[in-house]
C-alpha positions as CSV (number, residue, x, y, z in Angstrom):
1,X,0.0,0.0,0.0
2,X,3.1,2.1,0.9
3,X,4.1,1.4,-2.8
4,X,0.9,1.9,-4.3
5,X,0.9,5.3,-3.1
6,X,4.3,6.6,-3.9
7,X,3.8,5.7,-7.2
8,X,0.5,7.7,-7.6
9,X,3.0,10.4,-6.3
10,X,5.2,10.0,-8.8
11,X,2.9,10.1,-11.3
12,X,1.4,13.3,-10.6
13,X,4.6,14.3,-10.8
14,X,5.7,12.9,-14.3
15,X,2.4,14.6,-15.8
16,X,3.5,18.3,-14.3
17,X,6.6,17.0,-16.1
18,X,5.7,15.9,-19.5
19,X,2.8,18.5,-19.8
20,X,5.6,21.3,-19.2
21,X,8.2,19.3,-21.1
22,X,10.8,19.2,-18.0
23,X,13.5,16.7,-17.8
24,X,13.0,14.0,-15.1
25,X,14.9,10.3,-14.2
26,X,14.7,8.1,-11.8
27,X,17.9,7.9,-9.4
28,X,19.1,5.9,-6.4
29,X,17.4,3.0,-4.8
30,X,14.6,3.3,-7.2
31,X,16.8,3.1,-10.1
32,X,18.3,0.1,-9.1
33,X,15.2,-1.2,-8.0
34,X,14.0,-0.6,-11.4
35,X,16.2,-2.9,-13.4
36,X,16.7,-5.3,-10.7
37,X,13.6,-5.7,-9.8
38,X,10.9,-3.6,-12.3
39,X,9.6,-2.2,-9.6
40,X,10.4,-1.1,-5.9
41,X,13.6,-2.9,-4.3
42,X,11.4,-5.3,-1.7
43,X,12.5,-3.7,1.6
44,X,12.6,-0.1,0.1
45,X,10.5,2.6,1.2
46,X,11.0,5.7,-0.2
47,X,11.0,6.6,-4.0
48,X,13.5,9.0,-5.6
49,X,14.1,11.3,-8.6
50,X,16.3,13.7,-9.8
51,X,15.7,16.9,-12.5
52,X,18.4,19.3,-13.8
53,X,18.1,22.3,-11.8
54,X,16.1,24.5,-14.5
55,X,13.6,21.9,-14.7
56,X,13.5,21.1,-10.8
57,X,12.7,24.8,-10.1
58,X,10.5,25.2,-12.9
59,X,8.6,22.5,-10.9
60,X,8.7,24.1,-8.0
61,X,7.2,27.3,-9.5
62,X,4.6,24.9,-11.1
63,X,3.5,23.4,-7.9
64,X,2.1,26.3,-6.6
65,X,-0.9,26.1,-9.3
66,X,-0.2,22.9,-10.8
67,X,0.3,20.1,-8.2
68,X,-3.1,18.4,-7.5
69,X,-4.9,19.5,-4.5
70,X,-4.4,15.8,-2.5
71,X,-0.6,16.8,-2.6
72,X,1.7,18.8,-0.9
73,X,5.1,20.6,-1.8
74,X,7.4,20.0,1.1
75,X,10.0,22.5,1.1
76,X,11.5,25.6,2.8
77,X,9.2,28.3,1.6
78,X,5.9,26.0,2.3
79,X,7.3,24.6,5.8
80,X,9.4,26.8,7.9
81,X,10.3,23.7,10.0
82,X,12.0,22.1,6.9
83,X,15.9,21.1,6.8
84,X,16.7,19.1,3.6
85,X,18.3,20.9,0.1
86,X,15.9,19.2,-2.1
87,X,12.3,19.0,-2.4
88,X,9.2,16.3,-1.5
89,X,6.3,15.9,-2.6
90,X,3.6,14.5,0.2
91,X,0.2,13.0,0.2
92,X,-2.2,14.7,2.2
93,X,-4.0,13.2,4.8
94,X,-1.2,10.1,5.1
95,X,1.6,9.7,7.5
96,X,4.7,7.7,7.5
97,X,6.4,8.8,10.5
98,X,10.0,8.0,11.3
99,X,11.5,7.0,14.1
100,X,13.9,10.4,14.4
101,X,10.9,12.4,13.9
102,X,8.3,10.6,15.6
103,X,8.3,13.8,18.1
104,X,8.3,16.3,15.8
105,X,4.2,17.8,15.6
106,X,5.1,21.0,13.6
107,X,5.9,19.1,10.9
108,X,4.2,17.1,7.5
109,X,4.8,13.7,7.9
110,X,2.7,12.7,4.8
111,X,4.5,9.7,2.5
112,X,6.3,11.1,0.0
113,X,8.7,11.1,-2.8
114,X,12.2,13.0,-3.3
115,X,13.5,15.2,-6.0
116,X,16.5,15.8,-6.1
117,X,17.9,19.2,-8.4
118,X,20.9,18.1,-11.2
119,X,23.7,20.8,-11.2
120,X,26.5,21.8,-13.3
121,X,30.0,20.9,-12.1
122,X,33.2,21.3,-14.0
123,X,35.1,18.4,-13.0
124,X,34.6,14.9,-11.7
125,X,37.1,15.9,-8.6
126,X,38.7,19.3,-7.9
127,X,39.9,21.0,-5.4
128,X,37.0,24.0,-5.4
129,X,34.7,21.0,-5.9
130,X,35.8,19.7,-2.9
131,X,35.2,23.0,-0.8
132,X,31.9,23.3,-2.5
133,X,30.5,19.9,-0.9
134,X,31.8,20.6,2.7
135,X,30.3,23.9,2.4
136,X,26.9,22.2,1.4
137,X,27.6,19.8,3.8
138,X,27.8,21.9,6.6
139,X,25.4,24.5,6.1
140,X,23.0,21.0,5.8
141,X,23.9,20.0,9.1
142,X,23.6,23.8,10.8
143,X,19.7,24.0,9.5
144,X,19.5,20.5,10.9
145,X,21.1,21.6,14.1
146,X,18.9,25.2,14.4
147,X,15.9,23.6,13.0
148,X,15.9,20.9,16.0
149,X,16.4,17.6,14.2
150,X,19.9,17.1,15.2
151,X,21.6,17.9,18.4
152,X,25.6,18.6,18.4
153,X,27.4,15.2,19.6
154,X,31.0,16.8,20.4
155,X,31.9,20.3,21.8
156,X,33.6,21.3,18.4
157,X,30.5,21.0,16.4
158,X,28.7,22.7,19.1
159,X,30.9,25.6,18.6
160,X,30.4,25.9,14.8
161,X,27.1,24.9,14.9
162,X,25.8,27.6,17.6
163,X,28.8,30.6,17.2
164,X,30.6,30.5,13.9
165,X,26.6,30.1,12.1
166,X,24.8,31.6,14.8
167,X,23.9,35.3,13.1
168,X,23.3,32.7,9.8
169,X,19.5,32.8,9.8
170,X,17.5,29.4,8.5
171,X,16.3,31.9,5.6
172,X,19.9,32.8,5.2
173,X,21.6,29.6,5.4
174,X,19.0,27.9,2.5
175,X,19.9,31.2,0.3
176,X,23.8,30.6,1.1
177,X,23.2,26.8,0.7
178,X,21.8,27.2,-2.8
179,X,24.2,29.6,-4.4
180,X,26.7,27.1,-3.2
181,X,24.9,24.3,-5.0
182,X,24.4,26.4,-8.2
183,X,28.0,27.3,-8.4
184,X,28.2,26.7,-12.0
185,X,25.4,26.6,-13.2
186,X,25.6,30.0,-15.7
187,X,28.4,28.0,-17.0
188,X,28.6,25.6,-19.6
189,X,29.8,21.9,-18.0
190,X,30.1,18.8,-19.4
191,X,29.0,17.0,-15.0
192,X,26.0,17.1,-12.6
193,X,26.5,16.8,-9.9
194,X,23.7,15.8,-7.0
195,X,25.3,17.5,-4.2
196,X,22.0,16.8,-2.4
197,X,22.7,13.5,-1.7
198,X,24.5,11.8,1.3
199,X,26.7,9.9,-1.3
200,X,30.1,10.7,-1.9
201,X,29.9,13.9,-4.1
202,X,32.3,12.4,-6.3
203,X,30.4,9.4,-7.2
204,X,27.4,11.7,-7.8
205,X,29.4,13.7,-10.3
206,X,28.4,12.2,-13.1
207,X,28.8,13.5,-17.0
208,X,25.8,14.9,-19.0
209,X,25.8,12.5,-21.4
210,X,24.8,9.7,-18.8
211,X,21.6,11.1,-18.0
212,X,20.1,12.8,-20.8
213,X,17.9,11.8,-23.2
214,X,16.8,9.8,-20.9
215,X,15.7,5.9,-21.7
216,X,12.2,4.1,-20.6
217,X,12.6,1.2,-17.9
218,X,9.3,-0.6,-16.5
219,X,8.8,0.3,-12.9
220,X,5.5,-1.5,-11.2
221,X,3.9,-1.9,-14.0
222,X,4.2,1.2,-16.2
223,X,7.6,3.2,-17.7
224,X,9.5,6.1,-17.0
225,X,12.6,8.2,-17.2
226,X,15.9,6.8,-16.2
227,X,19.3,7.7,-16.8
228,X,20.2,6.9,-20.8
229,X,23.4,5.3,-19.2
230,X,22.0,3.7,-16.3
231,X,24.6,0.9,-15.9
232,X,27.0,3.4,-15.6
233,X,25.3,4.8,-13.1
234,X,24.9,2.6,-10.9
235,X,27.6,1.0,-11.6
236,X,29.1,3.7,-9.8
237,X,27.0,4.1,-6.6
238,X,26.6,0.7,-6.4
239,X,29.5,-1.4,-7.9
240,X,27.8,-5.3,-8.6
241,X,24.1,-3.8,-8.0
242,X,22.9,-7.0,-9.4
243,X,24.1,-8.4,-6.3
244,X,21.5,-9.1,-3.6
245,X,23.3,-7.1,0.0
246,X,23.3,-8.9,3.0
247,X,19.9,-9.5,5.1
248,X,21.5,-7.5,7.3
249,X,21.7,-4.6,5.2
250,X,17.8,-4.7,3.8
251,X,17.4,-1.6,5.8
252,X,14.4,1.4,5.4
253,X,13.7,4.4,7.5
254,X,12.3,2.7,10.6
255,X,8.6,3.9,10.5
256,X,6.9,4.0,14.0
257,X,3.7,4.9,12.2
258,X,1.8,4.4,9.0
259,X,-1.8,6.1,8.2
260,X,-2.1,5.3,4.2
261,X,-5.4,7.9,4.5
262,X,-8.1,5.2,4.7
263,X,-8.4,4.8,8.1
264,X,-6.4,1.5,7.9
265,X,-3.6,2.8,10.3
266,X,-0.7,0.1,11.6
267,X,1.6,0.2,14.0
268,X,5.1,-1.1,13.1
């Protein structure tokens, strides 16, 4: 049911797309699920994609009198509780609340679905690359910090995190994060790079030509956008993703609560 109801996310968000003609793929977990498995990965339960950064914010823009009323844009500007540099997109009236939030009230807990924004980079590693993701990196973890999601585990981070970035406000630090993000991105490159991931921004630097056109690949029934090199892809996150990971490993984001909008709400 979980499943069911991403993918009706997903496809409101692939008729935004292909009514506006903006470039969309399917990235991550649901990537690999896609041509592992044609459909989710069995213990998954999120579902991701990815837009070049003119496309992702002409979503955004979109949404506002676009998006289907049974959905929600989950971002910054429509939540000021929010902490994450990319977007979601959240069914109303449903609830898939993790663990690490389960005490947050002020905030949408709806089930939802990623996007991630594509943007330029010059090189696959490089020194001012390099700066550029720790930069990201940190400013991510200060609006996590100030935002209340994450608390400072050693004295040093509590020194950056509450004097260094203290006059930094949230507003401030989102504006700061993205101009980071969008370095290059008046420039002609030949990478994106997803430097909203928690992967390795070198691994997520990835040439052009990999992702665009993109290809069709069956996921739960229907197709969609993926990567035109997807091998390549996630032959690079993943190394042998054909390879099955240990039990062990078969991991999701530890839900304490479900509510799929029915009425039909289970405890996990």
């Amino acid at each position: 049911k979980l499943h069911h109801i991403q993918v009706e996310i997903l496809n409101e968000i692939v008729r935004m797309c292909e009514k506006h003609s903006l470039e969309y793929c399917l990235i991550g977990g649901t990537l690999l699920g896609a041509i592992r498995h044609k459909g989710f990965i069995p213990w998954d339960d999120d579902l991701d994609i990815a837009m070049p950064r003119d496309s992702y914010e002409r979503f955004i823009k979109l949404c506002e009198s676009e998006l289907n009323s049974k959905y929600h844009l989950d971002i910054y500007e429509t939540n000021p509780n929010y902490w994450l540099p990319f977007a979601k997109i959240r069914k109303k009236n449903t609830a898939y609340v993790e663990n690490a939030l389960a005490k947050r009230k002020d905030i949408p807990h709806g089930i939802w679905v990623d996007i991630f924004p594509l943007d330029n980079a010059k090189h696959q590693n490089s020194f001012l690359q390099f700066i550029q993701a720790k930069l990201v990196k940190i400013l991510r973890g200060y609006i996590s910090l100030k935002q209340g999601y994450t608390a400072p585990t050693d004295s040093l981070k509590r020194f950056l995190g509450f004097n260094l970035l203290r006059f930094f406000s949230i507003k401030n630090a989102f504006t700061i994060q993205k101009k980071l993000m969008t370095l290059w991105n008046n420039q002609n490159t030949q990478y994106f790079v997803n430097l909203a991931s928690l992967y390795d921004y070198r691994i997520e630097t990835i040439p052009k030509s990999k992702f665009f056109p993109a290809v069709k690949v069956e996921f739960e029934g229907k197709y969609y956008n993926a990567p035109r090199d997807w091998d390549y892809i996630l032959t690079r996150v993943y190394g042998d993703y054909m390879q099955l990971p240990p039990e062990a490993k078969r991991v999701n984001h530890k839900p304490v609560r479900i509510d799929f909008g029915d009425k039909d709400e289970r405890e996990s």
